[in-house]
Structures are given as structure tokens and as C-alpha cells.
C-alpha positions in Angstrom: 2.6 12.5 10.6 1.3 12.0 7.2 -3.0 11.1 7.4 -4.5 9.5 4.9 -7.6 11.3 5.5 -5.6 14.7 3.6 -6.4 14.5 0.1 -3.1 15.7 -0.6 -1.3 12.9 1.2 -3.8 10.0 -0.4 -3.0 11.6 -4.1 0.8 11.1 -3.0 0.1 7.8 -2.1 -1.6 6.7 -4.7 0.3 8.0 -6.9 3.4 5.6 -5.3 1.6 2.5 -5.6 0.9 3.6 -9.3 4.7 3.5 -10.1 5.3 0.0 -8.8 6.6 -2.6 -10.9 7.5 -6.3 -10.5 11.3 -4.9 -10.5 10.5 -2.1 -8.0 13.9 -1.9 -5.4 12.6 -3.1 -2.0 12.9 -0.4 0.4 11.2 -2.2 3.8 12.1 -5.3 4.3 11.9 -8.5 1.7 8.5 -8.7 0.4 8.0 -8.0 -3.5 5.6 -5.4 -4.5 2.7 -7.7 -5.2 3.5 -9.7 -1.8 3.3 -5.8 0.2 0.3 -5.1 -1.8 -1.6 -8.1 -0.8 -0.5 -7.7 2.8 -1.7 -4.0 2.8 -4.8 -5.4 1.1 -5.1 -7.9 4.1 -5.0 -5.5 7.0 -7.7 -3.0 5.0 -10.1 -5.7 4.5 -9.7 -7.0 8.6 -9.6 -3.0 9.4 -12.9 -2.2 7.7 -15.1 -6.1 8.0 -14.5 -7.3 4.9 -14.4 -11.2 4.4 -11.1 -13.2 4.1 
């Protein structure tokens, strides 16, 4: 299982949301890239107590 606490695996991560674009091809559902971004954004912000 891929952990995000790897330094190797939050590179590779990062360096995924780097290459999206407004034209990215969904590959999980029907959410845009800036609609997943801003739900990812969402659950980070409730998982570490910051305001919403």
C-alpha cells in the first residue's frame, strides 16, 4: 500500500497533481480536476482542524 509518509511516494504524488490540467481524462469517477482537488482539499483541512 502506497504511504504518503515515504518521501518517495509523496514526490510521485506530487508530481501527479503537478501534471493536471483543465483537460485532464477523468480516471475515477465524474469530477474535473479542480472539483477532485477541492474535495481532496476538503477532507485534509477536516482531517488536520482546519476551518471550513
Amino acid at each position: 500500500m502506497k504511504n504518503l509518509f515515504e518521501a518517495g511516494r509523496a514526490d510521485e504524488v506530487k508530481g501527479r497533481i503537478a501534471k493536471l490540467t483543465a483537460s485532464s481524462e477523468r480516471r475515477w469517477g465524474k469530477m474535473n480536476p479542480a472539483q477532485a482537488m477541492a474535495h481532496c482539499a476538503a477532507s485534509l483541512e477536516t482531517a488536520v482542524g482546519g476551518a471550513r
